[in-house]
PyMOL Python script that loads the backbone (N, CA, C, O; Angstrom):
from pymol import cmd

cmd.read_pdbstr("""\
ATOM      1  N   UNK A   1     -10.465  10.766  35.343  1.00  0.00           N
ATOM      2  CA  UNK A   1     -11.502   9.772  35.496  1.00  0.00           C
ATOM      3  C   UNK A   1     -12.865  10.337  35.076  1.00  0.00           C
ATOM      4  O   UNK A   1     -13.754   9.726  34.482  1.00  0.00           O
ATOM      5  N   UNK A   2     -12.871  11.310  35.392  1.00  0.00           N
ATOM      6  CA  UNK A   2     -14.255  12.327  35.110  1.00  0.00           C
ATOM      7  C   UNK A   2     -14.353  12.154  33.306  1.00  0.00           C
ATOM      8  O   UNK A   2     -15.197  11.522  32.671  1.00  0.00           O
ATOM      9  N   UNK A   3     -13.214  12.927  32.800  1.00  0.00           N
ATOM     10  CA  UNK A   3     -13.158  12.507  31.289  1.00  0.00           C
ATOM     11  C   UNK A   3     -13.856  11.156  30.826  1.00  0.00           C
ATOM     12  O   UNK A   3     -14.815  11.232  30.058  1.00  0.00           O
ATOM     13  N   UNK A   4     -13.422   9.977  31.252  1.00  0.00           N
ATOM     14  CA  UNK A   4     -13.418   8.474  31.132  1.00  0.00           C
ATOM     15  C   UNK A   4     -15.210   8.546  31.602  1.00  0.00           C
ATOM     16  O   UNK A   4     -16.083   8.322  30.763  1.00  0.00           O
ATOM     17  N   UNK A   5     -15.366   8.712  32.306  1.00  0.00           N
ATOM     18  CA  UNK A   5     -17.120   8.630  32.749  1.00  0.00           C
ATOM     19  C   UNK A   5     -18.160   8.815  31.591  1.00  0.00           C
ATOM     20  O   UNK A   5     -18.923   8.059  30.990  1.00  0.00           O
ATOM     21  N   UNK A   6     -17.775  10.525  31.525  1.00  0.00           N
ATOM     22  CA  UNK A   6     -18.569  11.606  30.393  1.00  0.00           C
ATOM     23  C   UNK A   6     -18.487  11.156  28.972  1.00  0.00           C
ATOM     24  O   UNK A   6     -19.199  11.523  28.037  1.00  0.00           O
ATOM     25  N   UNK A   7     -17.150   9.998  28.960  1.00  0.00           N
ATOM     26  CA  UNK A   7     -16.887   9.575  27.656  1.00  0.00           C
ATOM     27  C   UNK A   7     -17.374   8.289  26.891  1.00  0.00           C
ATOM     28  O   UNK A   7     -17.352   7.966  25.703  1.00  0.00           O
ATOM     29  N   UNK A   8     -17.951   7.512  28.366  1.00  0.00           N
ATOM     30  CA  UNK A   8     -18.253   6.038  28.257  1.00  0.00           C
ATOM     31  C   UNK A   8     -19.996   6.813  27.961  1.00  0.00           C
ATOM     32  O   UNK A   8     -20.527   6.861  26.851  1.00  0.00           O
ATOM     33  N   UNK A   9     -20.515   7.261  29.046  1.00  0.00           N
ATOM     34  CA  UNK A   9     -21.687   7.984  28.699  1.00  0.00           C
ATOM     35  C   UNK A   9     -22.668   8.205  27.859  1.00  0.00           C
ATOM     36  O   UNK A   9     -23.874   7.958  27.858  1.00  0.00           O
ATOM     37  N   UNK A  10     -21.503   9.014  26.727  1.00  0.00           N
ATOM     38  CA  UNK A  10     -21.706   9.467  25.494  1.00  0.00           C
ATOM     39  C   UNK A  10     -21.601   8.297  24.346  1.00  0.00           C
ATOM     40  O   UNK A  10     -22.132   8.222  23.237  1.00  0.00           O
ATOM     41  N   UNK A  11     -20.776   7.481  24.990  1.00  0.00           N
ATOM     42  CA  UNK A  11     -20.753   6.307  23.894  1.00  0.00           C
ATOM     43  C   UNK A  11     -21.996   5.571  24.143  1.00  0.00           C
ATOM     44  O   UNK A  11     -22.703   5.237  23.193  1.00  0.00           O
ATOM     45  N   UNK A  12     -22.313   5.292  25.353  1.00  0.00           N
ATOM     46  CA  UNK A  12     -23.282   4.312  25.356  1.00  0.00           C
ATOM     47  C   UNK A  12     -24.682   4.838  24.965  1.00  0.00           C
ATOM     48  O   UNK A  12     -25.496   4.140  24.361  1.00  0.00           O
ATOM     49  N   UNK A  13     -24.868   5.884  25.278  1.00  0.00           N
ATOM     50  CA  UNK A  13     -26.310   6.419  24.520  1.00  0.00           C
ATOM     51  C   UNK A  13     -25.947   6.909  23.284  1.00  0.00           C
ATOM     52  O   UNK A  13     -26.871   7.622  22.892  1.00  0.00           O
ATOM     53  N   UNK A  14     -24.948   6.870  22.386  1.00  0.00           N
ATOM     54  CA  UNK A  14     -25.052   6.713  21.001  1.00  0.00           C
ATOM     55  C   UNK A  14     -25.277   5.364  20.556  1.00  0.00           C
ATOM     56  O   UNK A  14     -25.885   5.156  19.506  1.00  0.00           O
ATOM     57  N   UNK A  15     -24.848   4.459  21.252  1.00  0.00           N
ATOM     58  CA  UNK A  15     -24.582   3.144  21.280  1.00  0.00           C
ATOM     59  C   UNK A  15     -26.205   2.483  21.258  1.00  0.00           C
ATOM     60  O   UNK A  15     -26.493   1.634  20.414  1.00  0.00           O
ATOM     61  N   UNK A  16     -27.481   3.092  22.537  1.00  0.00           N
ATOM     62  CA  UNK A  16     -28.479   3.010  22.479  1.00  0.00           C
ATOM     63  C   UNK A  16     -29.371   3.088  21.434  1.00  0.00           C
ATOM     64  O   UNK A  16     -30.172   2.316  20.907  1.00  0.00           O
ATOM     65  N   UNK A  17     -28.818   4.881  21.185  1.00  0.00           N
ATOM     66  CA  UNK A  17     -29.796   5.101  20.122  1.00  0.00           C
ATOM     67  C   UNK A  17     -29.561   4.410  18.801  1.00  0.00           C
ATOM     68  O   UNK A  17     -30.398   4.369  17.899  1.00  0.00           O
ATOM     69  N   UNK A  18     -28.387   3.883  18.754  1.00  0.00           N
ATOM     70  CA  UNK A  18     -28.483   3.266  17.270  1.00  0.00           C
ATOM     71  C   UNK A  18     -29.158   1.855  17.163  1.00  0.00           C
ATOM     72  O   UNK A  18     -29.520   1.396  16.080  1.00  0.00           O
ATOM     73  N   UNK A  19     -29.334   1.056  18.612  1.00  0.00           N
ATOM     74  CA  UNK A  19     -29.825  -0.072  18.773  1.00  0.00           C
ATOM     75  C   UNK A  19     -31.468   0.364  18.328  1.00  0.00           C
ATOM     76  O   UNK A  19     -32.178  -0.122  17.447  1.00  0.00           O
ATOM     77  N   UNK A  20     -31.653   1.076  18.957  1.00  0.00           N
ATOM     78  CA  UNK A  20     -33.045   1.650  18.830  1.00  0.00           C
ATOM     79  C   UNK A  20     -33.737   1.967  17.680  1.00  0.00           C
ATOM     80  O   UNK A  20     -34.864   1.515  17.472  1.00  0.00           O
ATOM     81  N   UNK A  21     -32.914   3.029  16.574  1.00  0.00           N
ATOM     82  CA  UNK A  21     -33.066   3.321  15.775  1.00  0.00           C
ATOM     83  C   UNK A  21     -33.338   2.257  14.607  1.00  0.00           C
ATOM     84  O   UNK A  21     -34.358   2.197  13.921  1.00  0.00           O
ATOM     85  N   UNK A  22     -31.990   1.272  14.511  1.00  0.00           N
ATOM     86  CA  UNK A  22     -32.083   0.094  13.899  1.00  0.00           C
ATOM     87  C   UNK A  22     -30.633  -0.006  12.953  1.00  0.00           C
ATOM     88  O   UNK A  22     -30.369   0.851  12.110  1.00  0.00           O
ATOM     89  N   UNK A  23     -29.693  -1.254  13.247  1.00  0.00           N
ATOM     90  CA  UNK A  23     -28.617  -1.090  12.516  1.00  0.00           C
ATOM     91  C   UNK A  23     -29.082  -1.330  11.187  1.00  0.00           C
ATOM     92  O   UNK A  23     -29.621  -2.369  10.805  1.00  0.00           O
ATOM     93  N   UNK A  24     -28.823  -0.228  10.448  1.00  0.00           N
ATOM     94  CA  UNK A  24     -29.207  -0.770   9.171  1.00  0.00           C
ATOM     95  C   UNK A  24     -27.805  -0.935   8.430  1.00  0.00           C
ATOM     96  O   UNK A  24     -26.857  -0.241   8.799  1.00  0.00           O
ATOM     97  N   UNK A  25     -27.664  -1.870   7.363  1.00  0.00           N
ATOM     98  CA  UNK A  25     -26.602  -2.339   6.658  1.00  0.00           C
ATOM     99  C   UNK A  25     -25.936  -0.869   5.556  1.00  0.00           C
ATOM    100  O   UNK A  25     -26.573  -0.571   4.546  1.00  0.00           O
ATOM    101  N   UNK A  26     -24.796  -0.183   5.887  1.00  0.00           N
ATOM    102  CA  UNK A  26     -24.535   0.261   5.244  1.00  0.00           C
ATOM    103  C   UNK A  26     -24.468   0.322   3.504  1.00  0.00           C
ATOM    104  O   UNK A  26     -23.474  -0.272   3.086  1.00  0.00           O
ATOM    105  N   UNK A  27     -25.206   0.837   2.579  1.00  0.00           N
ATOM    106  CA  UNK A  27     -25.829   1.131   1.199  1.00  0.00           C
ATOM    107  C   UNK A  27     -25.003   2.197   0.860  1.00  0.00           C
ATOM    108  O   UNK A  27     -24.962   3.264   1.473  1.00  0.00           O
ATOM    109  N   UNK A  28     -24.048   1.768  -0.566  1.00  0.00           N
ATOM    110  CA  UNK A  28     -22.885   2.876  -1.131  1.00  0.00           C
ATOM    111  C   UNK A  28     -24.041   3.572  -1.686  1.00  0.00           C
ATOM    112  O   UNK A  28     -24.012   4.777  -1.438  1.00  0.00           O
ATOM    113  N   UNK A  29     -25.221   3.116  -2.476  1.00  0.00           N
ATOM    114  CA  UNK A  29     -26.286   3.969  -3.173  1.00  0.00           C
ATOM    115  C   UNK A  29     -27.128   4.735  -2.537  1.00  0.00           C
ATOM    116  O   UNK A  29     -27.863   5.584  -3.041  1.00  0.00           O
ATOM    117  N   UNK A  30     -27.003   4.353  -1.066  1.00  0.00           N
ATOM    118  CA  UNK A  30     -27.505   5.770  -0.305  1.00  0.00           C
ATOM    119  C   UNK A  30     -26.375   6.795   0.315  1.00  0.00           C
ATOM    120  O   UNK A  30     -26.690   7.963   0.542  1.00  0.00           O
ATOM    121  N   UNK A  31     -25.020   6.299   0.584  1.00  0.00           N
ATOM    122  CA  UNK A  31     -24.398   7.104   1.596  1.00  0.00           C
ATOM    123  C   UNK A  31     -23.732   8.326   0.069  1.00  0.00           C
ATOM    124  O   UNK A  31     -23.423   9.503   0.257  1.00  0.00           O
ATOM    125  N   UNK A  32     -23.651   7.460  -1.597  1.00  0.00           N
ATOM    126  CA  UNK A  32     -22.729   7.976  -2.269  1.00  0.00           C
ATOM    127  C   UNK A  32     -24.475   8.221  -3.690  1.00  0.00           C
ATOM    128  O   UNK A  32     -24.675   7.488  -4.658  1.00  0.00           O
ATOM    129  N   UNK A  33     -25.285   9.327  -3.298  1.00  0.00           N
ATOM    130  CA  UNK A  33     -26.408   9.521  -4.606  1.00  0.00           C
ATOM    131  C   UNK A  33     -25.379   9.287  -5.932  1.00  0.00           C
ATOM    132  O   UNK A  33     -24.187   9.582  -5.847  1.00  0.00           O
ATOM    133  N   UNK A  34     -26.055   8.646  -7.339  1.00  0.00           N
ATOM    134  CA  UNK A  34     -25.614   9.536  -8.694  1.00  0.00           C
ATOM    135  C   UNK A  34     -25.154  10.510  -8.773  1.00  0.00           C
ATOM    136  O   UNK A  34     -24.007  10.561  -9.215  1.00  0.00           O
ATOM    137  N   UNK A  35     -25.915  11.866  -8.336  1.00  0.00           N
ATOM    138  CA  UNK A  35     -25.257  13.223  -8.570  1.00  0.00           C
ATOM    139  C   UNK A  35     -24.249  13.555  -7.925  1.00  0.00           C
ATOM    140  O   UNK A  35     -23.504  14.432  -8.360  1.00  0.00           O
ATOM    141  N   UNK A  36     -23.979  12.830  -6.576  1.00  0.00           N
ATOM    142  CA  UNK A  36     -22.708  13.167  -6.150  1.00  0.00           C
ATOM    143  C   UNK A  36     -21.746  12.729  -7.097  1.00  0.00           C
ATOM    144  O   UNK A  36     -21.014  13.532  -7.675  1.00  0.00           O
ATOM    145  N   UNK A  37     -21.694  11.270  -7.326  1.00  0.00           N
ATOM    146  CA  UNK A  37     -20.874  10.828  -8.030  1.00  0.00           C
ATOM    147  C   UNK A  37     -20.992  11.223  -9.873  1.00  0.00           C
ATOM    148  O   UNK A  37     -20.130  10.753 -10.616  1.00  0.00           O
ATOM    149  N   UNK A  38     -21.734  11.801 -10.251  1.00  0.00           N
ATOM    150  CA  UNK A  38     -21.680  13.023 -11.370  1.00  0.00           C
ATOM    151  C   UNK A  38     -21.176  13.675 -11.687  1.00  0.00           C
ATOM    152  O   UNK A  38     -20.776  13.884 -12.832  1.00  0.00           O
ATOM    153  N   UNK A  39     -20.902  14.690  -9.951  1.00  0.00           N
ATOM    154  CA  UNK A  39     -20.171  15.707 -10.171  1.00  0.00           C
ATOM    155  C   UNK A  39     -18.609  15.261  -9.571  1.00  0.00           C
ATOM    156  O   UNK A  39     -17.851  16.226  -9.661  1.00  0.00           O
ATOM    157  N   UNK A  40     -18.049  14.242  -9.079  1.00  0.00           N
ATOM    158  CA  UNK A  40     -16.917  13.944  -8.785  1.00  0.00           C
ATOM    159  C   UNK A  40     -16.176  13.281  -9.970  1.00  0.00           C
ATOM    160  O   UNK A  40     -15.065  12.773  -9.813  1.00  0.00           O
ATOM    161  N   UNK A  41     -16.872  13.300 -11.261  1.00  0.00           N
ATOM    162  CA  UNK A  41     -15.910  12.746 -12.162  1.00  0.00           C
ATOM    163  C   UNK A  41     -14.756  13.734 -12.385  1.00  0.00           C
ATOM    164  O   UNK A  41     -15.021  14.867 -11.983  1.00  0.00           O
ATOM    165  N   UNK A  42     -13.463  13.569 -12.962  1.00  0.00           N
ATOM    166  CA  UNK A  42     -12.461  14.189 -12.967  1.00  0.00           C
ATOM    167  C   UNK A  42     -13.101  15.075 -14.258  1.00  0.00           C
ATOM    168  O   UNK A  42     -14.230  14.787 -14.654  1.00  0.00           O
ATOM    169  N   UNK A  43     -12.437  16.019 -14.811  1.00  0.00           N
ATOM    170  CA  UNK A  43     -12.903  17.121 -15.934  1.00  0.00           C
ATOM    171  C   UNK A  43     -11.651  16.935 -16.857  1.00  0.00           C
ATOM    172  O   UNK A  43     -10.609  16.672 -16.258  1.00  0.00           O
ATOM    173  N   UNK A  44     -11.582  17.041 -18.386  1.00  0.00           N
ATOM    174  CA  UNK A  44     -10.350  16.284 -18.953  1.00  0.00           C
ATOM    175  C   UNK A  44     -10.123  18.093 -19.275  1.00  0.00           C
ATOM    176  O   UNK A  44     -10.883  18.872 -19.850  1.00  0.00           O
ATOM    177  N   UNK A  45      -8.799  18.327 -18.660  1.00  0.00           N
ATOM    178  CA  UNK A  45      -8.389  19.771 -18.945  1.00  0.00           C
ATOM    179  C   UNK A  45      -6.887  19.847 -19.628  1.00  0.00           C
ATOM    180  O   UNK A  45      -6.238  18.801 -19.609  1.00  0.00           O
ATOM    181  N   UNK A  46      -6.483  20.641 -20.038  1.00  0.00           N
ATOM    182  CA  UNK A  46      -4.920  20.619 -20.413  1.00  0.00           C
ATOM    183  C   UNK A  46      -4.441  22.188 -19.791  1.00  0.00           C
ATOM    184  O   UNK A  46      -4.922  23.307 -19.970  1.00  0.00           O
ATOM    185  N   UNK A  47      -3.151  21.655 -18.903  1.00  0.00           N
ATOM    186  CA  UNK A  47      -2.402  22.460 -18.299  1.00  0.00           C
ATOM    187  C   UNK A  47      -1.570  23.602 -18.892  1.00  0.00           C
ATOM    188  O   UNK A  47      -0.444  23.302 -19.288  1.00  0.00           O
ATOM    189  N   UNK A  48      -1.920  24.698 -18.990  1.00  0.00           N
ATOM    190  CA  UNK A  48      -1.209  25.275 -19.656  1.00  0.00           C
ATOM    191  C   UNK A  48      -0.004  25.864 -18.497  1.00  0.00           C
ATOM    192  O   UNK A  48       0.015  26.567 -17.486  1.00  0.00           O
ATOM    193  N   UNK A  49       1.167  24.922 -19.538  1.00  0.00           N
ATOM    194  CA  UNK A  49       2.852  25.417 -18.562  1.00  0.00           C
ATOM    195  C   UNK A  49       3.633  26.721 -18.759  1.00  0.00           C
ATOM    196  O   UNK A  49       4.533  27.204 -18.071  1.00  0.00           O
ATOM    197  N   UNK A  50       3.251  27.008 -19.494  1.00  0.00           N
ATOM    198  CA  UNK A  50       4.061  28.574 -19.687  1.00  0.00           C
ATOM    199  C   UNK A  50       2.946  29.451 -19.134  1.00  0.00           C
ATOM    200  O   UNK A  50       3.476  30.487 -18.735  1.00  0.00           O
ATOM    201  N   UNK A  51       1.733  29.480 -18.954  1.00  0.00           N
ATOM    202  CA  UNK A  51       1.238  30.327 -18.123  1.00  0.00           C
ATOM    203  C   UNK A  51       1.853  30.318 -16.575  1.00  0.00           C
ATOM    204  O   UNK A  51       2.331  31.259 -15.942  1.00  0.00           O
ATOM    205  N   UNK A  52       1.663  28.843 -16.166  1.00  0.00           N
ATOM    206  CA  UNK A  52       2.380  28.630 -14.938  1.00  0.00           C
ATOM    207  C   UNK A  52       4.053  29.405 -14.675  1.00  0.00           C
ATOM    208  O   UNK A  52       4.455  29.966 -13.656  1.00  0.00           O
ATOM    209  N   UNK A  53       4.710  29.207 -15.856  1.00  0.00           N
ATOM    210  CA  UNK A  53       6.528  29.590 -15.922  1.00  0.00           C
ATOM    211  C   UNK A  53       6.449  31.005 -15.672  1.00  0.00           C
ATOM    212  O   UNK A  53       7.201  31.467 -14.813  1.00  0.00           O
ATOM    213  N   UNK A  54       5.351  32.062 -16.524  1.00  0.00           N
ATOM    214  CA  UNK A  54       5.316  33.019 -16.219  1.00  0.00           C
ATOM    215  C   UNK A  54       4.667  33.993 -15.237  1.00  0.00           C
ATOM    216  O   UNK A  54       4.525  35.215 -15.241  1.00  0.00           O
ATOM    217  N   UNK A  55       4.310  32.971 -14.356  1.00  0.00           N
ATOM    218  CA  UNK A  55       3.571  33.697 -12.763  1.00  0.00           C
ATOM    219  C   UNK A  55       5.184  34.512 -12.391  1.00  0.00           C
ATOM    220  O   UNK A  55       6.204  34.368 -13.065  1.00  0.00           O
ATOM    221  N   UNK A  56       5.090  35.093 -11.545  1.00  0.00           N
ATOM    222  CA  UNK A  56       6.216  35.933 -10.783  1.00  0.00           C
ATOM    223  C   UNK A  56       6.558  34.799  -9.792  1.00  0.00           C
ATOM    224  O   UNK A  56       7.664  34.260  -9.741  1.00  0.00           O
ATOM    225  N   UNK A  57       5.544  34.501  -9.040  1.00  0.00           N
ATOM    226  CA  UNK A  57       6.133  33.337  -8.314  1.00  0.00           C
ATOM    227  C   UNK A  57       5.139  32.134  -7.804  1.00  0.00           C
ATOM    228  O   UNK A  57       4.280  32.017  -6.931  1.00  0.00           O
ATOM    229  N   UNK A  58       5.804  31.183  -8.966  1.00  0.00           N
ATOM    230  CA  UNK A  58       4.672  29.892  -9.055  1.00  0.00           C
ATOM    231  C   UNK A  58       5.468  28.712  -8.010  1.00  0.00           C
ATOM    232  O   UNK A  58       6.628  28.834  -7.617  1.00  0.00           O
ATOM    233  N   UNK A  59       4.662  27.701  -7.716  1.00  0.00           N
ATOM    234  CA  UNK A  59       4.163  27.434  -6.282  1.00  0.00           C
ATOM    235  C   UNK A  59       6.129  26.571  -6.295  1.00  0.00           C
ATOM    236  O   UNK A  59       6.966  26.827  -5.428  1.00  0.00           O
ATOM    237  N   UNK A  60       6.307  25.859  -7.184  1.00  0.00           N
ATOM    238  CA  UNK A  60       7.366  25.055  -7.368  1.00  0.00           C
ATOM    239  C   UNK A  60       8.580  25.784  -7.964  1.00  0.00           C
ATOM    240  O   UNK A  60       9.721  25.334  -8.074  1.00  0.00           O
ATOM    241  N   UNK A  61       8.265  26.622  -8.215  1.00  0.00           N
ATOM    242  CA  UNK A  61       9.402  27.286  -9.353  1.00  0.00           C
ATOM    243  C   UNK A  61      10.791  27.927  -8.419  1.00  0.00           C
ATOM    244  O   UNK A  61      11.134  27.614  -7.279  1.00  0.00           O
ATOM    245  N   UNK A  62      11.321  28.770  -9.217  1.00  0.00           N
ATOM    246  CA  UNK A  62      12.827  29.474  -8.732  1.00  0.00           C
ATOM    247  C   UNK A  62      12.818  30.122  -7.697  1.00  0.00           C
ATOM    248  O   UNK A  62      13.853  30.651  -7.291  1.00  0.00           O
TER     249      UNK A  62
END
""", "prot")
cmd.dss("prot")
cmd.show_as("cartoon", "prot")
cmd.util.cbc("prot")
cmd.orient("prot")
């Protein structure tokens, strides 16, 4: 029950402060900048497989 108390607690003065603060409408152009999404583009690479065949012991192999 103690748990359940300390837990409602904590919710409700987060719960406060966000009333307080001000709900603001979640914005992908603030939570996600350009440069993040810059550097999350994929990179166009080619796999080299016989480097992989010839590890001693590659992750899938024999």
């Amino acid at each position: 029950m103690k748990n359940f108390v300390v837990t409602l607690a904590i919710f409700l003065s987060v719960l406060l402060l966000w009333a307080i603060i001000g709900m603001k409408r979640s914005d992908r152009s603030f939570l996600l900048p350009s440069t993040v999404l810059d550097r999350a583009t994929p990179l166009n690479v080619n796999i080299d497989v016989d480097f992989i065949k010839s590890l001693k012991d590659p992750a899938y192999g024999k």
